[in-house]
GURO-568773 format. One record per residue: residue in three letters; residue number from 1; x, y, z of N, C-alpha, C in turn. Coordinates in Angstrom, 2 decimals. Atoms other than C-alpha are relative to their C-alpha. Layout:
residues N
+-----+-----+---------+---------+---------+---------+---------+---------+---------+---------+---------+
! res !   n !      nu !      nv !      nw !     cau !     cav !     caw !      cu !      cv !      cw !
+-----+-----+---------+---------+---------+---------+---------+---------+---------+---------+---------+
! ala ! NUM !       X !       Y !       Z !       X !       Y !       Z !       X !       Y !       Z !
...
+-----+-----+---------+---------+---------+---------+---------+---------+---------+---------+---------+
This chain:
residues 105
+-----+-----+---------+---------+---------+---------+---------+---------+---------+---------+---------+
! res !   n !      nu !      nv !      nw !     cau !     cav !     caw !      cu !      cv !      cw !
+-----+-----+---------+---------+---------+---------+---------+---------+---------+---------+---------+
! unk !   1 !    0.03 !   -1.37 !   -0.44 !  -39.14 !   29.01 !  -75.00 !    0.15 !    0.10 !    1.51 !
! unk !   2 !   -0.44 !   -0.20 !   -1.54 !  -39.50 !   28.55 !  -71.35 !    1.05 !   -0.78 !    0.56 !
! unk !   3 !   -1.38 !    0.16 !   -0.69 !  -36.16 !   26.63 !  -71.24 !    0.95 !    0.96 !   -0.09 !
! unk !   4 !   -1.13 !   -0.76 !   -0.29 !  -34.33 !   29.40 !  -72.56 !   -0.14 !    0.85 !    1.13 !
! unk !   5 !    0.36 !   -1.58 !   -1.69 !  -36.18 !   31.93 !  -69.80 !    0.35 !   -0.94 !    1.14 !
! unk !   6 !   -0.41 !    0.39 !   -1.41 !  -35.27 !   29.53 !  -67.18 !    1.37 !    0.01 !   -0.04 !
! unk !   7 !   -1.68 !   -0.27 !   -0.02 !  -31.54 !   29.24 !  -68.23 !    0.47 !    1.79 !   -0.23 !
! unk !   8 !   -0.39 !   -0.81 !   -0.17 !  -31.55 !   32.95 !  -68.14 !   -0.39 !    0.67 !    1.01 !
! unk !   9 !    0.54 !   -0.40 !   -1.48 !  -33.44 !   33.19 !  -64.86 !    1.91 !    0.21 !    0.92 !
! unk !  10 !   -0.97 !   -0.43 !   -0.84 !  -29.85 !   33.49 !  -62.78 !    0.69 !    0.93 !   -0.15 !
! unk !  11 !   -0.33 !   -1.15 !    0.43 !  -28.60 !   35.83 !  -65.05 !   -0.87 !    1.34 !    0.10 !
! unk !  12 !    1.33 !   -1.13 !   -0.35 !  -31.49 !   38.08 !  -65.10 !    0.10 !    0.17 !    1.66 !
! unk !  13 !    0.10 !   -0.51 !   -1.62 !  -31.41 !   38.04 !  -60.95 !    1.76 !    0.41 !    0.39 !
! unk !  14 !   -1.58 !   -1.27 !   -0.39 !  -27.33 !   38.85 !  -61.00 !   -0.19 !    1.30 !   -0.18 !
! unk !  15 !   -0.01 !   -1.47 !    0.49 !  -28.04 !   41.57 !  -63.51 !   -0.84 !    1.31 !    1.38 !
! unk !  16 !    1.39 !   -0.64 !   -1.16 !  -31.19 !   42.94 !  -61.13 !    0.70 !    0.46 !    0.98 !
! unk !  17 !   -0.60 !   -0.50 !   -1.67 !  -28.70 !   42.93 !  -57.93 !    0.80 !    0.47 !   -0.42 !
! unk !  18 !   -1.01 !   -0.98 !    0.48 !  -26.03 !   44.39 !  -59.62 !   -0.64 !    1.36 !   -0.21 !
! unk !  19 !    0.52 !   -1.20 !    0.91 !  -28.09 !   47.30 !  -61.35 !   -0.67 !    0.68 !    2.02 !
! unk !  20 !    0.54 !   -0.70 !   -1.57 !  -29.85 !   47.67 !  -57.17 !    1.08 !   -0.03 !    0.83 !
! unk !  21 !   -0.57 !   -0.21 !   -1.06 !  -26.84 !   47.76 !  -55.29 !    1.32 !    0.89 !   -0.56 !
! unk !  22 !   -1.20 !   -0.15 !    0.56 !  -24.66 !   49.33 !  -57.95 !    0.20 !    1.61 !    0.89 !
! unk !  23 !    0.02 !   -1.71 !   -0.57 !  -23.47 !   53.29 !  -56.50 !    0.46 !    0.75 !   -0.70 !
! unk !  24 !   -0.04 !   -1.14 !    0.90 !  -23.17 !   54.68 !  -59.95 !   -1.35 !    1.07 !   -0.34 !
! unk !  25 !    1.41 !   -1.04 !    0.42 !  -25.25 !   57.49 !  -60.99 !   -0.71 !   -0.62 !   -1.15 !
! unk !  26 !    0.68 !   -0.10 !    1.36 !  -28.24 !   56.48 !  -63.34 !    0.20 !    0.41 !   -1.31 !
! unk !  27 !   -0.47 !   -0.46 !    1.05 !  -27.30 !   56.14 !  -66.56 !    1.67 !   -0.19 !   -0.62 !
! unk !  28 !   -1.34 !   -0.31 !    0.23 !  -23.62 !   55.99 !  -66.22 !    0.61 !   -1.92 !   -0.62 !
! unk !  29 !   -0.06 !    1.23 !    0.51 !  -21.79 !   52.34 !  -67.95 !    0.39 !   -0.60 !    1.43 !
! unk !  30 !   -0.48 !    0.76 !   -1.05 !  -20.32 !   49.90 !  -65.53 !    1.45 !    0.46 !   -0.12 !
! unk !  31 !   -1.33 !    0.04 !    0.00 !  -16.60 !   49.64 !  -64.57 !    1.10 !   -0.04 !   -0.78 !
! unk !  32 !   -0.59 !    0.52 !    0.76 !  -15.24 !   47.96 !  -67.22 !   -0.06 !    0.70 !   -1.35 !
! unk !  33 !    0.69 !   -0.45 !    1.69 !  -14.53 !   49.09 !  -71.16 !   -0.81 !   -1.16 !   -0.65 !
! unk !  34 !    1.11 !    0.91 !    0.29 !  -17.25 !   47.80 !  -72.76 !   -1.54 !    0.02 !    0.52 !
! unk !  35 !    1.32 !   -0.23 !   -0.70 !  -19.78 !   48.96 !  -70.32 !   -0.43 !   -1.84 !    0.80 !
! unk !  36 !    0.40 !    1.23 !   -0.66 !  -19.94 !   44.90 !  -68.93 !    0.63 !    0.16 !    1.27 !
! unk !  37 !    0.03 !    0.23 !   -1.71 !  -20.48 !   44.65 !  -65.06 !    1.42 !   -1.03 !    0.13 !
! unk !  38 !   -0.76 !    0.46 !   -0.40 !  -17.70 !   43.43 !  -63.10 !   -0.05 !   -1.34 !    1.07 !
! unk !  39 !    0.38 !    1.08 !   -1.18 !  -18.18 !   39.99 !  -61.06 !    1.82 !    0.03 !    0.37 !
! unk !  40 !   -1.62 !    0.53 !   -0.48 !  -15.02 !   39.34 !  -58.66 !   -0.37 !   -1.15 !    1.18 !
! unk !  41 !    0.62 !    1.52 !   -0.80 !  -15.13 !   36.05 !  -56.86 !    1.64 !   -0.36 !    0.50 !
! unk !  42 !   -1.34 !    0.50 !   -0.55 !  -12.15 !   34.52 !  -54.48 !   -0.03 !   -1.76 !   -0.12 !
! unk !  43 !    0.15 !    1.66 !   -0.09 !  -13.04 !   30.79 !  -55.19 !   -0.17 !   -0.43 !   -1.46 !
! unk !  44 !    0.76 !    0.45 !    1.00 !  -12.83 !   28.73 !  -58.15 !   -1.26 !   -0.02 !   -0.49 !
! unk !  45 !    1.14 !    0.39 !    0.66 !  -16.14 !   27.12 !  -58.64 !   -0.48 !    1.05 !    0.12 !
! unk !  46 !    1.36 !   -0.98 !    0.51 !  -17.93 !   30.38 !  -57.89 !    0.55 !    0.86 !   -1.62 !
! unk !  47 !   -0.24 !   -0.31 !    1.50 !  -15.73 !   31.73 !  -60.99 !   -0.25 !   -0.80 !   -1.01 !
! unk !  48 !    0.29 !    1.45 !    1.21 !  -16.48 !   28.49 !  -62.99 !   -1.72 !    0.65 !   -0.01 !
! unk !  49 !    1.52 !   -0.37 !    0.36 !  -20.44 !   29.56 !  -62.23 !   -0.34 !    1.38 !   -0.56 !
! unk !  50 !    0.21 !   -1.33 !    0.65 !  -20.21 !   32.81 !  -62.72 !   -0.07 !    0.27 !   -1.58 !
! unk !  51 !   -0.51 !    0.22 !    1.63 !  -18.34 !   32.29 !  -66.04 !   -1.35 !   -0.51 !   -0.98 !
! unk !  52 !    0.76 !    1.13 !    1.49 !  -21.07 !   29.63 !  -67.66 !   -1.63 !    0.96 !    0.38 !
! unk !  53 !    1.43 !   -0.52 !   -0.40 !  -24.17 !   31.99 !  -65.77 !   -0.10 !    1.18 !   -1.32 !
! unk !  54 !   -0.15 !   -0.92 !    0.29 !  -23.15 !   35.03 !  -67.14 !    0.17 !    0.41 !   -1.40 !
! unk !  55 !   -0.04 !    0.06 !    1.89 !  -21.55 !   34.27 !  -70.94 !    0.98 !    1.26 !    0.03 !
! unk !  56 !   -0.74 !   -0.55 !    0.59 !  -20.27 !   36.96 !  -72.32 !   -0.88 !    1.67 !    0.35 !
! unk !  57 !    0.13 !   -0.85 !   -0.61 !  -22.25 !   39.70 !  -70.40 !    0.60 !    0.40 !    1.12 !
! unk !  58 !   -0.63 !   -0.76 !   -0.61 !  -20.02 !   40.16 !  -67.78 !    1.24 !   -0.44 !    0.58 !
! unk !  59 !   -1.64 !    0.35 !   -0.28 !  -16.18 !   40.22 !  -66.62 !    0.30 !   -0.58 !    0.82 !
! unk !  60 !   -0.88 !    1.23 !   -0.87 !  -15.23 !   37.26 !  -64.33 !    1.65 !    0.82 !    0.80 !
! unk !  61 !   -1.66 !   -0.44 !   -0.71 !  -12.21 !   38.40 !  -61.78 !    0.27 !   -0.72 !    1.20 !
! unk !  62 !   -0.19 !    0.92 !   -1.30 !  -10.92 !   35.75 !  -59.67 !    1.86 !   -0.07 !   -0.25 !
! unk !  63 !   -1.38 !   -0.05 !   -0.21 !   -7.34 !   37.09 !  -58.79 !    1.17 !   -1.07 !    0.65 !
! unk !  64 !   -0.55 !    0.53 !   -1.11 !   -6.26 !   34.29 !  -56.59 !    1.25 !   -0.51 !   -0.90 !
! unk !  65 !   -0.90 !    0.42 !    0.46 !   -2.95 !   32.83 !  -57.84 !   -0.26 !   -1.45 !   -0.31 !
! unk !  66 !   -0.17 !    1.72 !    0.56 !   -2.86 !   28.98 !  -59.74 !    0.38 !   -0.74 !    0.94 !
! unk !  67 !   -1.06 !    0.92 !   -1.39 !   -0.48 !   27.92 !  -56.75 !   -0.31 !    0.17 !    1.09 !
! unk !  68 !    0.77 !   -0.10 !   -1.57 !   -2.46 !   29.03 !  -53.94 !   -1.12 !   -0.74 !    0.25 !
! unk !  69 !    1.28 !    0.84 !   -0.71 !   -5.00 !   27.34 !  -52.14 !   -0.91 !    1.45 !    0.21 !
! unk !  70 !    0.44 !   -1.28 !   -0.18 !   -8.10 !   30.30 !  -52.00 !   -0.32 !    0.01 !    1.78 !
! unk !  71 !    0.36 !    0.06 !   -1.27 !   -8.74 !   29.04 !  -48.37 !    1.69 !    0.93 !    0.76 !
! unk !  72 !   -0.93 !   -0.15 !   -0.18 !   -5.21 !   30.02 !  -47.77 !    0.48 !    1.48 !   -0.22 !
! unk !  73 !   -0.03 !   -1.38 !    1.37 !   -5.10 !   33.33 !  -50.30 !    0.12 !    1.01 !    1.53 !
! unk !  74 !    0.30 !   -1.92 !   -0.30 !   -4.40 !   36.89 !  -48.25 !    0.19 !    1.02 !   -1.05 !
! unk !  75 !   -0.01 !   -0.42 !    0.51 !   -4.98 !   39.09 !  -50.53 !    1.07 !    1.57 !   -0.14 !
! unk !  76 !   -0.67 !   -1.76 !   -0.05 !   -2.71 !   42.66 !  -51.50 !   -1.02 !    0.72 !   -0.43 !
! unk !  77 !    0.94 !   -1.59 !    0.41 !   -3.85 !   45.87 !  -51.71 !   -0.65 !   -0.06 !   -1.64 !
! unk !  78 !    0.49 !    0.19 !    1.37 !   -4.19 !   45.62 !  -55.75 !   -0.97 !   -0.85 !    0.24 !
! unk !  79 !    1.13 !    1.37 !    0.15 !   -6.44 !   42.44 !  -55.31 !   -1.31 !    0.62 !    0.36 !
! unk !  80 !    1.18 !   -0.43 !   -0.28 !   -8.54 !   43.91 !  -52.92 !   -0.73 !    1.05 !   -0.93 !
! unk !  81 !    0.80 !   -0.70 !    1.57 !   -9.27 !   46.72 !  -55.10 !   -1.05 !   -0.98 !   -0.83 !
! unk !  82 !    0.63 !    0.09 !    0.93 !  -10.49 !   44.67 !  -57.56 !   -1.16 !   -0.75 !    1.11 !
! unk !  83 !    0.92 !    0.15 !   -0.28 !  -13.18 !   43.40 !  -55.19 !   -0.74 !    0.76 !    0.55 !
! unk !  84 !    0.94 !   -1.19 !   -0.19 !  -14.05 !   46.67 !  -54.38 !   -0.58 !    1.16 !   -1.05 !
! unk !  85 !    0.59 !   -0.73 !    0.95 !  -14.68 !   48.11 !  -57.13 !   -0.54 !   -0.58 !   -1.13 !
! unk !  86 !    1.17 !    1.21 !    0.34 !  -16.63 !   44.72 !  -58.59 !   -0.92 !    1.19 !   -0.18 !
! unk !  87 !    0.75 !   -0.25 !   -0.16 !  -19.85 !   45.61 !  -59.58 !   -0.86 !   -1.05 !    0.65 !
! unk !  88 !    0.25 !    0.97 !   -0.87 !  -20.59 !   42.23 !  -58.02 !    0.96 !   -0.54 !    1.00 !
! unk !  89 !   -0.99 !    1.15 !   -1.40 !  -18.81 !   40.11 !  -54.74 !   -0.64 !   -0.97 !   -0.46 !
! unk !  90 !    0.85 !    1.42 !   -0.37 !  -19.59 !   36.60 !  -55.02 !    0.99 !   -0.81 !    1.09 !
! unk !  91 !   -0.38 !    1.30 !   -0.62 !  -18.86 !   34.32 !  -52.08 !   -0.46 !   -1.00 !    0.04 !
! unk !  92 !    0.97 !    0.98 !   -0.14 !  -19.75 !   30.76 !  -51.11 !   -0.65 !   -0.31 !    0.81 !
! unk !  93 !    0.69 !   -0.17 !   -1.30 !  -20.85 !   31.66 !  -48.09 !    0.33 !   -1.41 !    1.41 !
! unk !  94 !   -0.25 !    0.92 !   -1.64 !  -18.93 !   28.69 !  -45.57 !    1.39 !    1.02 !    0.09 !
! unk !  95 !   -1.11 !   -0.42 !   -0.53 !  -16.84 !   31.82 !  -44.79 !    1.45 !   -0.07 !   -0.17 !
! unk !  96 !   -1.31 !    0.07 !    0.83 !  -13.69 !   30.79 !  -46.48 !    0.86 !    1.16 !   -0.41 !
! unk !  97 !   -1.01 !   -0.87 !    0.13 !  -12.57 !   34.23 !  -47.23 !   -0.40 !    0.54 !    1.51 !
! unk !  98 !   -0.61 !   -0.85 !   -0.84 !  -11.42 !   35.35 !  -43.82 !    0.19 !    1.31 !    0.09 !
! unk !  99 !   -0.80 !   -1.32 !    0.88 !   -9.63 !   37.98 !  -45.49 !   -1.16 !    1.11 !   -0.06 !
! unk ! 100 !    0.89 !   -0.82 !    0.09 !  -12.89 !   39.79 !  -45.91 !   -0.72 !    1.01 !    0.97 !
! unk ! 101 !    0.78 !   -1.02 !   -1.38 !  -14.16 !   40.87 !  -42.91 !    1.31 !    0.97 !    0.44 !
! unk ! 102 !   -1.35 !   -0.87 !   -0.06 !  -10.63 !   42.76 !  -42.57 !    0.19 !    1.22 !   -0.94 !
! unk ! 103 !   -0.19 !   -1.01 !    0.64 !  -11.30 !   44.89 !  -45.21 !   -1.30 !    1.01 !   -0.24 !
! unk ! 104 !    1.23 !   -1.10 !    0.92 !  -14.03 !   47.69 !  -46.81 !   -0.38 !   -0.79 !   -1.08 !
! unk ! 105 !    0.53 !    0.40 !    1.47 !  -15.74 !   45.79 !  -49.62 !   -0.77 !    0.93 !   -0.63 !
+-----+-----+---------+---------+---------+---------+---------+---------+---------+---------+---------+
């Protein structure tokens, strides 16, 4: 019992920051059909964690192209979108997206 509550401890603290930083009105679904929160991530592995954290509660969006390097990635207008209207950002925090501080998240 307390392994499954610990393997759902990261999920439970996404959900939490999602639901406190979200800027829908109380009550209203998330982004997506289906009502599942939106994670958008510019880096593999944080989409690989996201993916195995999350399951099948919420939508993974890591636009970057197969043939790009994400250190490399500038994003278009469409892309950004989709990290602005995430109900989550995930970075990895050594600054790697550049690209970010250039835009409105």
């Amino acid at each position: 019992m307390i392994r499954k509550l610990l393997k759902l401890t990261p999920l439970i603290a996404a959900m939490s920051l999602v639901a406190a930083c979200s800027s829908q009105e109380p009550g209203t679904t998330a982004t997506t059909t289906g009502g599942k929160p939106v994670v958008a991530v510019a880096a593999y592995p944080m989409a690989y964690f996201a993916e195995r954290i999350a399951g099948n509660a919420a939508e993974v969006r890591f636009p970057v192209p197969s043939d790009v390097n994400p250190v490399d990635w500038e994003p278009e207008s469409d892309e950004v979108r989709i990290f602005q209207e995430a109900d989550l950002v995930l970075f990895n925090g050594a600054q790697l997206e550049e690209w970010s501080s250039r835009v409105t998240l």
